[in-house]
C-alpha positions as CSV (number, residue, x, y, z in Angstrom):
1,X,-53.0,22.7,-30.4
2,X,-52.6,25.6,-28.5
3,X,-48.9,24.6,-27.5
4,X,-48.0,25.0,-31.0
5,X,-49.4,28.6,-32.0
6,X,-47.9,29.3,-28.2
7,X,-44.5,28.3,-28.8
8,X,-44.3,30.0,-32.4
9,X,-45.7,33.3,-30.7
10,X,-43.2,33.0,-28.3
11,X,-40.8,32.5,-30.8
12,X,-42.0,35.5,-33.4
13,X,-42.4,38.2,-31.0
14,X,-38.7,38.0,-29.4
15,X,-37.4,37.5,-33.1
16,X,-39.1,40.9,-34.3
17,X,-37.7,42.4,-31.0
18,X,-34.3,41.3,-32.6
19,X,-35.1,42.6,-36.1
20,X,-36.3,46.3,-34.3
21,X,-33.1,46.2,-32.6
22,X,-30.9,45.7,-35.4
23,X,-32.9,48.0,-37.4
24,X,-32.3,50.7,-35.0
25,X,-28.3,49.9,-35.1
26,X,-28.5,49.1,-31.4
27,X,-27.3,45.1,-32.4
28,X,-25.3,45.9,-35.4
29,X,-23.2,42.8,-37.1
30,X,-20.4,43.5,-34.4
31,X,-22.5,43.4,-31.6
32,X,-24.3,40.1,-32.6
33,X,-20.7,38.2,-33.0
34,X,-20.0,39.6,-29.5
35,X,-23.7,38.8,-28.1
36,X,-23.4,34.9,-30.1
37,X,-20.2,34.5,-28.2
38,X,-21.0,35.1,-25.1
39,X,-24.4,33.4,-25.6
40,X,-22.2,29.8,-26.7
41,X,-19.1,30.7,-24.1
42,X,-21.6,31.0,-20.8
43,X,-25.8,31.4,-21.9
44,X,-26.1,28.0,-23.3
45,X,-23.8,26.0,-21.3
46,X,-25.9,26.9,-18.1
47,X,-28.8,26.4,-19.3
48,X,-28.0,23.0,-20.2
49,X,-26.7,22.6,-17.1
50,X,-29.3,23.5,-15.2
51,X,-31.8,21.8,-17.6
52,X,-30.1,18.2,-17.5
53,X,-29.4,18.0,-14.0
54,X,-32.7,18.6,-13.5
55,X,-33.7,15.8,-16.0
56,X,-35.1,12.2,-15.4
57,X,-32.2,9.9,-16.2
58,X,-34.9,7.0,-16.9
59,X,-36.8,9.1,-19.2
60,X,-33.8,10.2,-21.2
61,X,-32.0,6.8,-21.6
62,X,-35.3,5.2,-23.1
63,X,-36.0,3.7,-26.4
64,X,-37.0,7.3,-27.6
65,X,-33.5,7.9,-28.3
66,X,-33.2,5.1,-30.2
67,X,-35.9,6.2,-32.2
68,X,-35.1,10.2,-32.0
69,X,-31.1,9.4,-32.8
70,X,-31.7,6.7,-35.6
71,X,-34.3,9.7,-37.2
72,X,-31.7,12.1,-37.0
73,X,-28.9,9.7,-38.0
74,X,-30.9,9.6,-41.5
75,X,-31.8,13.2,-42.1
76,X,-28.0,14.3,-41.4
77,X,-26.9,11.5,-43.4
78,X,-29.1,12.7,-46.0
79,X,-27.6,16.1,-46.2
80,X,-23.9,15.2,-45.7
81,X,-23.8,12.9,-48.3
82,X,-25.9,14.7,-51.2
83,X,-24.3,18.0,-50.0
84,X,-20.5,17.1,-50.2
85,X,-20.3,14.3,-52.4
86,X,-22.8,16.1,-55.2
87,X,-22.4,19.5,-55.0
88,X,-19.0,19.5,-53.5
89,X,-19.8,21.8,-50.5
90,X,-16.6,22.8,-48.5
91,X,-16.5,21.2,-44.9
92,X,-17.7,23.8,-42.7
93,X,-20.3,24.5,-45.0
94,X,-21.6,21.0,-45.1
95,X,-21.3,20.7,-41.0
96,X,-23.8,23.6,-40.4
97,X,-25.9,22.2,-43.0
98,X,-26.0,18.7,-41.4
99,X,-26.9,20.0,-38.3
100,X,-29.4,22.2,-39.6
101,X,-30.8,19.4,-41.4
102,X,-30.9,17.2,-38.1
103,X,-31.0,19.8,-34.7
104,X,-34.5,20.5,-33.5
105,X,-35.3,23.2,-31.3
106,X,-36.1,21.0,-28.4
107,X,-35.4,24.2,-26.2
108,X,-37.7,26.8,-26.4
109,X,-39.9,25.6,-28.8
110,X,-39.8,21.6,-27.9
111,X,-40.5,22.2,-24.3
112,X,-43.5,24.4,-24.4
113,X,-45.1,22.1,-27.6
114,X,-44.2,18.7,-25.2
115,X,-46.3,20.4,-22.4
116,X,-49.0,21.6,-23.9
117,X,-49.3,19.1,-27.2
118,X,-48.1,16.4,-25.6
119,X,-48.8,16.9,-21.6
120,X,-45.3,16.3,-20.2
121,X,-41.9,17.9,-20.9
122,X,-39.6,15.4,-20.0
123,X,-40.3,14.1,-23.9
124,X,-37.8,16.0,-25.5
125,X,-34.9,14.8,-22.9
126,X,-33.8,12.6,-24.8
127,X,-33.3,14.4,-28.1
128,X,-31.6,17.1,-25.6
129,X,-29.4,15.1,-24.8
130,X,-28.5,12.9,-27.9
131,X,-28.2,16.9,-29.3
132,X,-25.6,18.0,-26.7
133,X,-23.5,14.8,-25.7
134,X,-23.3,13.6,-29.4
135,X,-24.4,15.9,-32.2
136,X,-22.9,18.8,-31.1
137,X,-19.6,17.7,-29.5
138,X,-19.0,15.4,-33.0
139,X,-19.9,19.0,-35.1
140,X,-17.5,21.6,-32.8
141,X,-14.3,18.7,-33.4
142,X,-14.9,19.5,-36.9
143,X,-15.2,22.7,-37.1
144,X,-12.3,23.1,-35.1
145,X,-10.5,21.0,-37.6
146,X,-11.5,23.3,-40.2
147,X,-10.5,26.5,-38.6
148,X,-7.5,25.0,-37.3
149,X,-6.6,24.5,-41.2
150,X,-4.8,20.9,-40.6
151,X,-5.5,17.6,-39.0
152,X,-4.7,18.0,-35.7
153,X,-3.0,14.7,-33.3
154,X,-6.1,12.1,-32.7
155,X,-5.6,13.1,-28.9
156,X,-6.3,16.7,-29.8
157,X,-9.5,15.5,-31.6
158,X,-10.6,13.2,-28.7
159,X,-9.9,15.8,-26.2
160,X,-11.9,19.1,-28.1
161,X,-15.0,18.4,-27.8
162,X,-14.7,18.4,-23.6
163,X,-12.7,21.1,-23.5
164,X,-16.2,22.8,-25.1
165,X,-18.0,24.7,-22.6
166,X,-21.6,23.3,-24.5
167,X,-20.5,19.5,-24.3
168,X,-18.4,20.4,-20.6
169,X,-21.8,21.4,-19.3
170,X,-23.8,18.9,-21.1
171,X,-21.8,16.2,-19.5
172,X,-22.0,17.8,-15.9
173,X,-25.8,18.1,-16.0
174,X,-26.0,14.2,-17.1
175,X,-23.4,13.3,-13.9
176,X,-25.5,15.2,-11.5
177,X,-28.3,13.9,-12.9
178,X,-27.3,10.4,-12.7
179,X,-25.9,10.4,-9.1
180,X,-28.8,12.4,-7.7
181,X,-26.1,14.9,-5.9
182,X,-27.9,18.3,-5.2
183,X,-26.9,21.3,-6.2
184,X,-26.5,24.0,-3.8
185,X,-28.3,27.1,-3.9
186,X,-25.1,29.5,-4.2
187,X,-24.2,27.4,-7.5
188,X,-28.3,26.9,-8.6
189,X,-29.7,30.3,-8.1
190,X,-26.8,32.0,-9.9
191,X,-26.7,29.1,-12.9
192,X,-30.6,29.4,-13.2
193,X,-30.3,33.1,-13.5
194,X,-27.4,33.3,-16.3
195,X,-29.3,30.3,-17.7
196,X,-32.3,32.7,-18.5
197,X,-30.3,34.9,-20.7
198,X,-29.6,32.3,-23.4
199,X,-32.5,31.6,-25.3
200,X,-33.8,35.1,-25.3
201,X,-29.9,36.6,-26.3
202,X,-30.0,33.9,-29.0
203,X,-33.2,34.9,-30.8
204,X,-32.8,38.7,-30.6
205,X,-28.9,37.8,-31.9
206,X,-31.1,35.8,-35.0
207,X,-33.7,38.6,-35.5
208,X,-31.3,41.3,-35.7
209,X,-29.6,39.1,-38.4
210,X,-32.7,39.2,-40.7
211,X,-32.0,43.0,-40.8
212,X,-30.6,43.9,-44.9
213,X,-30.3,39.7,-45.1
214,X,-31.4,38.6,-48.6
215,X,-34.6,36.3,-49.4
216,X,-33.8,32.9,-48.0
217,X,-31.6,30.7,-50.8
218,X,-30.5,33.8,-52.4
219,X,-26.9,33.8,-53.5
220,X,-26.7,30.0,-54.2
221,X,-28.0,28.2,-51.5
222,X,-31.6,28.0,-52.5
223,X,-31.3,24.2,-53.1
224,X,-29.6,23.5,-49.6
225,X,-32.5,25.4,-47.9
226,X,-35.2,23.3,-49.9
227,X,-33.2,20.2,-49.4
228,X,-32.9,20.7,-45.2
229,X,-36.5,21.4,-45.1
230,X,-37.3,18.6,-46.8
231,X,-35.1,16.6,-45.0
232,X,-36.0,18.2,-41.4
233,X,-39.9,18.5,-41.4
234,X,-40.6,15.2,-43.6
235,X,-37.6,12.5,-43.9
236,X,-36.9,13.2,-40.1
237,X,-40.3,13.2,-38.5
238,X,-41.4,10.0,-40.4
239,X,-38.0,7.9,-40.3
240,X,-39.2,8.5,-36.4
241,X,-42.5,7.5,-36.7
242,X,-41.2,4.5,-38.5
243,X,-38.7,3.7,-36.2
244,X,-40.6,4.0,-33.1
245,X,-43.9,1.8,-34.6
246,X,-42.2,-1.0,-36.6
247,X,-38.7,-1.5,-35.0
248,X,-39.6,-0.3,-31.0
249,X,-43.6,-0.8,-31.0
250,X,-43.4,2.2,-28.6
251,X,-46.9,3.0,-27.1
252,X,-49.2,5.8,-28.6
253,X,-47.9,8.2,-26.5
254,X,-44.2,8.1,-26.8
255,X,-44.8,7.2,-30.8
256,X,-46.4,11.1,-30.9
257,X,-43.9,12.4,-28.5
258,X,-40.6,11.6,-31.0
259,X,-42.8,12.5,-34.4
260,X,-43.6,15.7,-33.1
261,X,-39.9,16.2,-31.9
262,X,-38.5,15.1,-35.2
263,X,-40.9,17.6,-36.8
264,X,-39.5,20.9,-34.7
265,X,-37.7,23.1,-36.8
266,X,-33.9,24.0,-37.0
267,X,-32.5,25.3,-33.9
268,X,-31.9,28.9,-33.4
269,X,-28.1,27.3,-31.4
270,X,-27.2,26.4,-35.4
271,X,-26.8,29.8,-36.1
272,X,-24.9,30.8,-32.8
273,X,-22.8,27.8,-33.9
274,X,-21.8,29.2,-37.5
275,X,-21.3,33.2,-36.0
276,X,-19.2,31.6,-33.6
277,X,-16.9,29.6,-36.0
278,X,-17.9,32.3,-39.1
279,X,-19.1,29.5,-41.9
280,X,-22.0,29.0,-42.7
281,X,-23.9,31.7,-41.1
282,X,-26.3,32.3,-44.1
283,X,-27.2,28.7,-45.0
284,X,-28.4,28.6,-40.9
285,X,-29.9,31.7,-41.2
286,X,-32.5,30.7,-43.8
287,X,-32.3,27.1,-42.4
288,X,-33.9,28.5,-39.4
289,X,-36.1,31.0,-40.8
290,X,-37.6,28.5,-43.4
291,X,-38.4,25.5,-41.1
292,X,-39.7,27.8,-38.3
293,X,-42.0,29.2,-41.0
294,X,-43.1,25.5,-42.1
295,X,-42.7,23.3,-39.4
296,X,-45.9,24.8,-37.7
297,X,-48.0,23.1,-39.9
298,X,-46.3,19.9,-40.1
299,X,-46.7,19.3,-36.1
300,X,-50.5,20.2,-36.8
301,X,-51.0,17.3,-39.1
302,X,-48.9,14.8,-37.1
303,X,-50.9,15.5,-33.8
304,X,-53.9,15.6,-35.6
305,X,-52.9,11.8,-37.1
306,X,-51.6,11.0,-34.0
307,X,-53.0,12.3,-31.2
């Protein structure tokens, strides 16, 4: 269990750095728009990068993802549906939700839980990867719709989502990847070391956003926080278990790899998502902040069932 309290400490003490420095007025509202920019335009699209090309092509295409993708198909679907069709959420609104809903933090807190919890950190690949070739690509065409304010030409659509530095970079890690071609060291070295900004940029960006931020589900959203949570750390985590023992029969070890990974909480890229598109920024905000909170104790009672 020590992965878990690990990760979360990891996790809190780089957030409260965040909340210090907006506090102080060194990361004021303008400077984290500027920071989540530059965090989406060039942090996470190297570290992507340099985190898939890296990856084990085997390990990722694997009936995990199967089992990862038809979890997360069911907890977005979940939200999309009851969100837009019930309470009538406008589009952007009911995007960030969806993903928040869906998008586990398979970065910075997946990784360090899959090595310690689950001995080997190749397990989250393949939600990674789902994440960033599919979810996110499929989230940033909508949202472009929406800013855009009209349907644009289907070849517009189709074309979007590569022209996004995230998906671009996603897509380039997978080729190299898959055709084993080695990166050299004036491209690696740099890549790695711009690649170490993002996570750490992205969680001070968050922290200083708690700074004057209401109690999560104030103003209205308090049911789409309670839904999300209940969608994310207990639809998603046992549609996964679910999948992966009755439909897959995958082996004990893989079966507590992709419940644990459906149980992480939202990701912290959500919220650079909504700054950087400016909709909704609160509803990711206390998406974030309430599954982080929860989710701990979640992944304790599926290792402890599991493991």
């Amino acid at each position: 269990m020590q992965g878990v309290f690990e990760g979360f400490g990891v996790i809190a003490v780089v957030i409260a750095l965040g909340y210090a420095l907006g506090r102080g007025g060194i990361v004021d509202r303008e400077a984290q728009v500027v920071l989540s920019r530059v965090v989406f335009a060039v942090g996470i699209p190297t570290l992507l990068f340099v985190t898939l090309s890296a990856a084990d092509v085997g390990t990722v295409f694997s009936a995990a993802m199967v089992a990862i993708g038809g979890a997360v198909f069911v907890a977005a679907l979940g939200y999309a549906v009851i969100a837009r069709w019930l309470w009538h959420r406008p589009v952007g609104t009911v995007t960030i939700g969806t993903l928040s809903s869906s998008y586990v933090n398979a970065g910075n807190l997946g990784i360090p839980i899959a090595v310690y919890v689950l001995g080997d950190g190749s397990y989250v690949a393949p939600v990674m990867l789902l994440q960033l070739v599919v979810m996110a690509p499929a989230a940033f065409a909508v949202l472009d719709t929406v800013r855009a304010g009209q349907r644009p030409p289907w070849r517009s659509v189709l074309l979007r989502p590569v022209a996004n530095p995230v998906t671009l970079a996603s897509l380039l890690g997978v080729a190299v990847a898959s055709t084993g071609v080695e990166v050299p060291n004036v491209v690696q070295r740099p890549a790695e070391l711009v690649a170490g900004m993002a996570v750490p940029i992205a969680l001070i960006v968050y922290g200083a956003s708690l700074r004057g931020a209401p109690l999560p589900g104030a103003g209205g959203s308090a049911r789409d926080v309670v839904l999300i949570a209940s969608l994310k750390l207990l639809v998603q985590p046992v549609a996964a278990y679910l999948i992966g023992r009755f439909v897959l029969d995958l082996d004990d070890a893989w079966l507590l790899a992709v419940t644990v990974t459906a149980a992480l909480p939202t990701a912290q890229n959500i919220f650079v998502y909504a700054v950087r598109y400016q909709t909704g920024i609160a509803l990711a905000r206390d998406a974030i902040f309430v599954t982080t909170m929860l989710s701990g104790a979640s992944i304790l009672v599926i290792a402890a069932l599991l493991a």
